[in-house]
C-alpha positions in Angstrom: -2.5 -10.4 -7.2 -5.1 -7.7 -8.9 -8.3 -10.0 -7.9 -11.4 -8.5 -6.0 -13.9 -10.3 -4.2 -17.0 -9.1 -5.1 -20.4 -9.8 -6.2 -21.8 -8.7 -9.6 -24.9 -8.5 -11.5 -26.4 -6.7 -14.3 -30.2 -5.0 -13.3 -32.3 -4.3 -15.9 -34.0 -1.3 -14.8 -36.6 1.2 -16.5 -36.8 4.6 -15.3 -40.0 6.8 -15.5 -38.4 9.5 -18.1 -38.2 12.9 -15.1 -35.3 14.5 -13.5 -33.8 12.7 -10.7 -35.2 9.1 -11.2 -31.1 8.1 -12.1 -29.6 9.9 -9.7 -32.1 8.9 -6.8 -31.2 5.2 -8.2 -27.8 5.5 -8.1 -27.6 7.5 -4.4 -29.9 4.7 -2.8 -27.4 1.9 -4.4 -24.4 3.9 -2.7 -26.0 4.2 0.7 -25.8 0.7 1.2 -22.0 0.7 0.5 -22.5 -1.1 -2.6 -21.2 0.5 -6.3 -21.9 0.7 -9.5 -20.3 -0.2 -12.7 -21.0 0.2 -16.4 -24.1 1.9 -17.2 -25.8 1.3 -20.9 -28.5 3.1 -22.6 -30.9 0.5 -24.4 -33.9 2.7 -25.5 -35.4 5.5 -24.7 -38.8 7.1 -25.5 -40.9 9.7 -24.1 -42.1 8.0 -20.8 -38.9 6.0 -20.0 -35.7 5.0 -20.3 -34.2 1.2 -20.2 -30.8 0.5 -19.2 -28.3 -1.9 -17.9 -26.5 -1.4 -14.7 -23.4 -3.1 -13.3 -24.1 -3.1 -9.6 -21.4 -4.6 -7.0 -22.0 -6.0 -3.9 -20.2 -7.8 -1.0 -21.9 -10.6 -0.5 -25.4 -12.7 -1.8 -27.5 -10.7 1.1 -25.4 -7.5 0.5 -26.9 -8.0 -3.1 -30.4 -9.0 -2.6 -30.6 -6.3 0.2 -29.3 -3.9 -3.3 -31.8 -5.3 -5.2 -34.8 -4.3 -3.1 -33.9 -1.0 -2.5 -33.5 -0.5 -6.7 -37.0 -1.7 -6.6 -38.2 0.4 -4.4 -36.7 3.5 -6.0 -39.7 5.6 -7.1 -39.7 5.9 -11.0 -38.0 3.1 -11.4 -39.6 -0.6 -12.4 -36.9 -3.8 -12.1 -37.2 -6.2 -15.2 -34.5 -8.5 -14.9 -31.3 -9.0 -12.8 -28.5 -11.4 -14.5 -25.8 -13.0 -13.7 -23.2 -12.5 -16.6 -20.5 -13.8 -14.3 -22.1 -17.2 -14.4 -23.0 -16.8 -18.0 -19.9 -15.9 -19.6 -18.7 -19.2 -18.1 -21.4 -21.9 -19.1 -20.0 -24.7 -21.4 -16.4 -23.4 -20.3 -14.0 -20.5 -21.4 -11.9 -22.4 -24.0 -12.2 -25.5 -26.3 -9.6 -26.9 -28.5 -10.3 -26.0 -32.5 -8.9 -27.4 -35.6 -5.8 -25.2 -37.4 -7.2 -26.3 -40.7 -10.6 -27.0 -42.1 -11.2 -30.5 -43.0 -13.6 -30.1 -46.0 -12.5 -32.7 -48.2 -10.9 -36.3 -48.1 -7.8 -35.0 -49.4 -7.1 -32.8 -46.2 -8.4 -36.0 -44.2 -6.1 -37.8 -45.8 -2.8 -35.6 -45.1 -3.7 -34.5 -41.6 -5.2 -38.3 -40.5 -4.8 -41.5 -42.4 -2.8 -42.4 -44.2 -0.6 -39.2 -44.5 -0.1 -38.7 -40.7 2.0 -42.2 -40.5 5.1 -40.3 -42.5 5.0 -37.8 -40.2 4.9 -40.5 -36.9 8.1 -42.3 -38.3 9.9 -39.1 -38.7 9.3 -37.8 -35.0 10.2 -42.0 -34.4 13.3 -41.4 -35.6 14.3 -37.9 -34.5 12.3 -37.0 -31.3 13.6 -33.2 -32.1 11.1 -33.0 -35.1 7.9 -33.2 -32.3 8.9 -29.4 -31.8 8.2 -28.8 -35.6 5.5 -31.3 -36.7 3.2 -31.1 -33.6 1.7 -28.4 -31.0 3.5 -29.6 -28.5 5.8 -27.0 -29.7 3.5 -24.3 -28.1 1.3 -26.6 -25.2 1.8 -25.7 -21.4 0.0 -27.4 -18.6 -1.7 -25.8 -16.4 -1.6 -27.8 -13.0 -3.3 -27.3 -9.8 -4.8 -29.6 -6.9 -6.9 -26.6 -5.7 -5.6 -25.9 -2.4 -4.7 -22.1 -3.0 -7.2 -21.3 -4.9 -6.9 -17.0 -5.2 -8.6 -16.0 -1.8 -11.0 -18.9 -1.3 -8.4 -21.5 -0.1 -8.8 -25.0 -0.5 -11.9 -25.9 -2.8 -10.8 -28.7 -4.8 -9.8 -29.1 -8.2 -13.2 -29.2 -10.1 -13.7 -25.6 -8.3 -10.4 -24.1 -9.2 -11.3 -25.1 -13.2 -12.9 -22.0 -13.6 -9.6 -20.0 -12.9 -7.3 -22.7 -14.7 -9.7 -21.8 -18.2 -8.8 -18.6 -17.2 -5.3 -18.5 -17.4 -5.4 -20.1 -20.4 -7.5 -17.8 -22.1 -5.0 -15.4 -21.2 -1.7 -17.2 -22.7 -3.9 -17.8 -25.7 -5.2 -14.2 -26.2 -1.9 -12.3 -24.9 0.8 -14.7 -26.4 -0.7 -17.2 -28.8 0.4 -19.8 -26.4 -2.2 -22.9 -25.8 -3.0 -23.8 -21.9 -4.3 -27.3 -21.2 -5.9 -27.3 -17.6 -4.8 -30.3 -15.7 -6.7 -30.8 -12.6 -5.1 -33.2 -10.1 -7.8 -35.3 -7.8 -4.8 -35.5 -5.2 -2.2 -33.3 -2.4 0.2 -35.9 -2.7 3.6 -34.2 -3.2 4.6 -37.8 -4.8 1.5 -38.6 -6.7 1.8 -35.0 -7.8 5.1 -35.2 -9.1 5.0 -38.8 -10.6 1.8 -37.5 -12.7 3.6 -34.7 -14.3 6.6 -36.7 -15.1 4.3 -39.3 -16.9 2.2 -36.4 -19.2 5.3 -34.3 -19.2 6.2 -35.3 -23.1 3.0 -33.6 -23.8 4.1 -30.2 -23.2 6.8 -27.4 -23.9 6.6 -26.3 -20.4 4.3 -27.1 -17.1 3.0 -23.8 -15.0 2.0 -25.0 -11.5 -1.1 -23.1 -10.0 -2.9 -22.6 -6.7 -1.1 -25.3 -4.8 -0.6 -24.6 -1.0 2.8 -24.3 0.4 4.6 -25.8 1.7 4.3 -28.2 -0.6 4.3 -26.5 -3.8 8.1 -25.9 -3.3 9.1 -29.3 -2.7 6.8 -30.1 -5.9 8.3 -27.5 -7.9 12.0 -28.6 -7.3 11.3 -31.8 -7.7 9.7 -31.6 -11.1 13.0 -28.9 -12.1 15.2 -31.5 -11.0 13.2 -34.2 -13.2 12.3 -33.0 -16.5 14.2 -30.6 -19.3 11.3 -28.5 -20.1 10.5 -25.1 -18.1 8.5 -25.7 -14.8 7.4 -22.8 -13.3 5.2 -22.0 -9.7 3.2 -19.2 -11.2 2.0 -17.8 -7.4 5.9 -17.7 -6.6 7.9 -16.3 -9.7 5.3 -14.8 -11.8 3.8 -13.1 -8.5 7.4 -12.1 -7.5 8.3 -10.6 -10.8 5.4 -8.4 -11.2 5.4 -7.4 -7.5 9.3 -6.8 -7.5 8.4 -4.6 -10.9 5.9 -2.0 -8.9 8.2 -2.0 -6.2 11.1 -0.9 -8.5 8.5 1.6 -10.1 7.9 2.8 -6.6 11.1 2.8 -5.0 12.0 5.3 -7.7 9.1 7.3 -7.9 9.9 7.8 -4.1 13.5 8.5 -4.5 14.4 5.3 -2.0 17.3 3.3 -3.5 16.4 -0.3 -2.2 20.2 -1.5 -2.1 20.3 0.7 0.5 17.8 0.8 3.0 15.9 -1.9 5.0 13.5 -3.9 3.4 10.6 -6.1 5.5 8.3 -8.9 4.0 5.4 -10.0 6.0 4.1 -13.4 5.1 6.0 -15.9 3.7 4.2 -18.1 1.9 4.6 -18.8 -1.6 4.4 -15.2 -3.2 6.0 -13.6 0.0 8.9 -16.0 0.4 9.4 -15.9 -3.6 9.4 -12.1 -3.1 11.4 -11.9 -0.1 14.0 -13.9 -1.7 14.5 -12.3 -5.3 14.9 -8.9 -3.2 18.1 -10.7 -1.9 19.4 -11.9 -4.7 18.9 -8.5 -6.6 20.0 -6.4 -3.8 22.6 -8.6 -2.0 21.3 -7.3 1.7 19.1 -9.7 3.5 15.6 -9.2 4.2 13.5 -9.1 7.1 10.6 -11.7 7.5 7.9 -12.9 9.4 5.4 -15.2 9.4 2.8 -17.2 12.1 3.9 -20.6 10.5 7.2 -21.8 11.8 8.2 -23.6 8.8 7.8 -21.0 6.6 10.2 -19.1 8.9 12.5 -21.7 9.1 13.2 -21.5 5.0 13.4 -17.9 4.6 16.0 -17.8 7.1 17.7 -21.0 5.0 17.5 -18.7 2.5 19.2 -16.0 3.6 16.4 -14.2 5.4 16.2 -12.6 9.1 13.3 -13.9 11.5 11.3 -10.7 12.5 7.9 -9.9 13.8 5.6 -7.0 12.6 6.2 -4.5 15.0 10.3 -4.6 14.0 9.4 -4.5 10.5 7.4 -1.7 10.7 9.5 0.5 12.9 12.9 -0.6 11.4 11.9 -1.1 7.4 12.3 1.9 5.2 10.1 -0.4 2.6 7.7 -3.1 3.3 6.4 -5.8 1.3 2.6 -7.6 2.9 1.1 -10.8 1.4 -0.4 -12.4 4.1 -4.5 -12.3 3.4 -5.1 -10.9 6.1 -6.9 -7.3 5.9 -5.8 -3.9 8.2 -3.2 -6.2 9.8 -0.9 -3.4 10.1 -2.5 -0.6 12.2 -2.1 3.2 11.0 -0.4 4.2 14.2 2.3 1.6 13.0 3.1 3.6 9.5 6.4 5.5 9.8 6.9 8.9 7.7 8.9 8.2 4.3 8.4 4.6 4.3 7.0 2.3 1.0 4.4 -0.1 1.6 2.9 -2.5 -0.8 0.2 -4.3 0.6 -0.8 -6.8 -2.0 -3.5 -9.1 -0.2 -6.7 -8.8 -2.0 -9.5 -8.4 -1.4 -8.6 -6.6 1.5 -5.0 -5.2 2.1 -2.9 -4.9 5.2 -3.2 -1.3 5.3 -5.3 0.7 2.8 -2.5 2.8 0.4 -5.0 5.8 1.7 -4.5 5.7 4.8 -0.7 4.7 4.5 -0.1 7.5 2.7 -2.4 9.9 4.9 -0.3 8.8 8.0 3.2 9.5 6.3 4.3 7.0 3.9 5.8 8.0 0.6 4.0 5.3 -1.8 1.3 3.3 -1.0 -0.5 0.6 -3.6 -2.7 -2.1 -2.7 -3.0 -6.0 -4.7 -5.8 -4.2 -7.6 -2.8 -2.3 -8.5 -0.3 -5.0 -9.4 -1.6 -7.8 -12.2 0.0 -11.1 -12.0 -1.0 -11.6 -15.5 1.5 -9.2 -16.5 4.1 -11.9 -15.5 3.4 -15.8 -16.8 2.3 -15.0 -20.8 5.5 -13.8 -21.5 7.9 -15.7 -19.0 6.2 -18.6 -20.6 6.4 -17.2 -24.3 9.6 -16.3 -24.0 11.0 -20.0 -22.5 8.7 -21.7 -24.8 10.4 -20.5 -27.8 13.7 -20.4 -27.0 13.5 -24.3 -26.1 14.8 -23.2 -22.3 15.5 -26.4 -20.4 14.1 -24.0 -17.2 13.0 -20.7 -16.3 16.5 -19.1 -14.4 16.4 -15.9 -11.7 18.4 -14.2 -14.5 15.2 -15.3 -17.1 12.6 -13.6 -14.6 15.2 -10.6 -13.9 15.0 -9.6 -17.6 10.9 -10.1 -17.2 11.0 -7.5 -14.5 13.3 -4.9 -16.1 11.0 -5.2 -19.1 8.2 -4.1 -16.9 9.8 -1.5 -15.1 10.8 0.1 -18.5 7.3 -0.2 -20.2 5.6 1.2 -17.1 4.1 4.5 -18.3 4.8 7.9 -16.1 2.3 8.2 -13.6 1.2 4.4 -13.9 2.4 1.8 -11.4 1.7 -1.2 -13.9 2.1 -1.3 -17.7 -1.5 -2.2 -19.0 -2.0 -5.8 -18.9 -3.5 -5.8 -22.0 -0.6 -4.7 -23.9 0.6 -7.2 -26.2 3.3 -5.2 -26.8 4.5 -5.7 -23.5 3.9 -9.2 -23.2 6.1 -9.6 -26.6 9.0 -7.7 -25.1 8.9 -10.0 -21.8 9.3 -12.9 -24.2 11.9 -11.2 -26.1 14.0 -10.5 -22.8 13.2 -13.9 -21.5 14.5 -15.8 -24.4 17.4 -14.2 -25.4 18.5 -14.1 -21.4 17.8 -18.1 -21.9 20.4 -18.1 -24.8 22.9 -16.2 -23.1 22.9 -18.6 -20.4 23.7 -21.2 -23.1 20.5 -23.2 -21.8 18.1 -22.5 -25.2 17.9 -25.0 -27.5 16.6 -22.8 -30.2 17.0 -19.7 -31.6 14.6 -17.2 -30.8 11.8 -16.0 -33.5 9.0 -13.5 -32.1 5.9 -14.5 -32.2 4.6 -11.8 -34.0 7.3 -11.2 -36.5 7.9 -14.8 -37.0 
């Protein structure tokens, strides 16, 4: 969910070495509503100082429009203005590497011909041993037609690769687990489907991204129903666990028990309906829902939900849940005192938490505060290594305490950076799998083991 749409770019910027060039820089670049990150030093003399700033901006013309008014700042000269977004991304974010060097033709030997044949016959004769003797044992697919692509809707799979590399960098550098992007030239629910199946014995488990609902739950079910390997809708049940984990945070902080009051969920698409739904199942009460598309209606209530509309939700819902996209939906004058509201559409939320909270609510937080990627690594991780023939609501329950508990005092989120935390989502994951009796493996940590 944390994902902001904005525009970056480094500036390479020498300052005339007197008092207020900087500062006159930096208020001219805030005038025009744009902001400024990092700042770094390079050199400095006697005449002039060089440094690199981290300038934000809405848009290409917001930018330019920055640009020019940094070059017109007197003291200052403009040498260069970069693109490190763009950079950081040229030839890709990931590449598949070797374990083992090959250096001599005794390792080419043992790891290709004529050593590897053993090794064939064995998994030949006991499919299990593929788990032991290949990297299948630790390979997820990453799949997406690119119709849900974070805000920018439907631009294709070739566009949506960027984000796929992504979230395999992130399994890789968080849990040690290896993404393979899998980029599907078709919306076919069926062609979908059949195309997993077929690469399915590839991979320990199969994370579904950026595919538009409706059909990404018909695709999802499907493929559960198919294979014996985890399949998991990351923008449903990794979104839902994270966002049920802040609201628990919350709901706490705030002294609101949420098995006892009202809870609302506007939008029900993927995330929203995933969300809406593991409230019920946690708290047992039903939860109101609304949503412009009828269909999406018509399965939260099959689910157990209540058809509402905003202005119900607001005035009736001691807590409520946004994820529609669509920014300062729900008006100020529509905030009731005590109430908690997560709006989690990014860039833009339904309500700003500032002015929720300045018109009475009791907690306020907005989509930059709650990280999806705290979610996937370890559900993953966790299912991976415990040989889980799926991911159960029990399995992201325990994924959701874990985060609840690791959240520091004061913070909404644990830091998504914390291996730590990704290691005891695994932990809980797995040995919820084994409890269930649907783990085929006993579970090793990644880090101890």
């Amino acid at each position: 969910m944390a994902w902001e749409r904005r525009m970056m770019r480094t500036v390479r910027v020498r300052n005339e070495q007197k008092l207020g060039t900087l500062a006159r820089l930096l208020a001219a670049i805030s005038s025009l509503g744009a902001s400024v990150g990092s700042i770094e030093m390079l050199n400095e003399t006697a005449q002039s100082v060089l440094r690199d700033i981290t300038v934000y901006a809405d848009d290409a013309e917001h930018m330019d429009h920055v640009i020019e008014v940094m070059r017109a700042n007197p003291g200052t000269r403009v040498l260069a203005v970069r693109d490190e977004v763009l950079e950081l991304h040229q030839k890709g974010k990931i590449a598949i590497r070797s374990r083992f060097p090959v250096d001599s033709i005794a390792t080419l030997r043992r790891v290709y011909t004529p050593g590897v044949a053993e090794v064939c016959l064995k998994i030949a004769d006991d499919p299990e041993l593929a788990r032991l003797y290949t990297s299948i044992s630790h390979l997820v697919a990453i799949v997406t037609d690119g119709t849900a692509v974070l805000g920018l809707g439907d631009i294709g799979p070739l566009a949506a690769m960027p984000v796929m590399e992504g979230k395999a960098m992130l399994m890789e550098t968080l849990v040690g687990l290896s993404g393979m992007p899998i980029l599907l030239n078709t919306k076919d629910p069926d062609e979908i489907v059949k195309t997993i199946t077929t690469i399915a014995p590839t991979f320990a488990a199969i994370q579904l991204e950026d595919i538009s609902a409706p059909r990404c739950f018909e695709v999802e079910e499907r493929l559960q129903a198919i294979l014996d390997i985890p399949v998991m809708h990351d923008d449903q049940h990794g979104t839902a666990v994270v966002s049920m984990a802040a609201l628990m945070v919350a709901t706490r902080r705030a002294g609101v028990d949420i098995g006892k009051v009202k809870v609302g969920q506007i939008g029900l698409g993927a995330a929203g309906n995933a969300i809406g739904k593991m409230i019920m199942k946690l708290t047992g009460n039903q939860v109101l829902g609304m949503d412009l598309n009828e269909d999406a209606v018509a399965r939260f209530v099959r689910d157990g939900g209540v058809l509402s509309d905003l202005r119900e939700i607001m005035s009736e819902c001691e807590i409520v849940i946004a994820t529609t996209g669509v920014p300062n939906l729900i008006k100020p004058e529509m905030v009731r005192k005590g109430q908690v509201i997560l709006a989690l559409s990014n860039p833009n939320a339904e309500i700003d938490p500032e002015v929720a909270l300045a018109q009475g609510a009791v907690f306020a937080a907005d989509g930059k505060s709650v990280n999806n990627v705290l979610g996937f690594p370890g559900i993953f991780r966790g299912a991976v290594d415990s040989n889980a023939m799926r991911i159960t609501h029990e399995m992201l329950i325990a994924a959701m305490e874990v985060l609840v508990r690791m959240t520091p005092a004061g913070e909404l989120m644990p830091n998504p950076l914390d291996k730590k935390v990704h290691q005891e989502v695994a932990r809980a994951v797995a040995e919820t799998a084994m409890k269930q009796g649907i783990a085929r493996a006993e579970y090793v940590s990644y880090v101890e083991g």
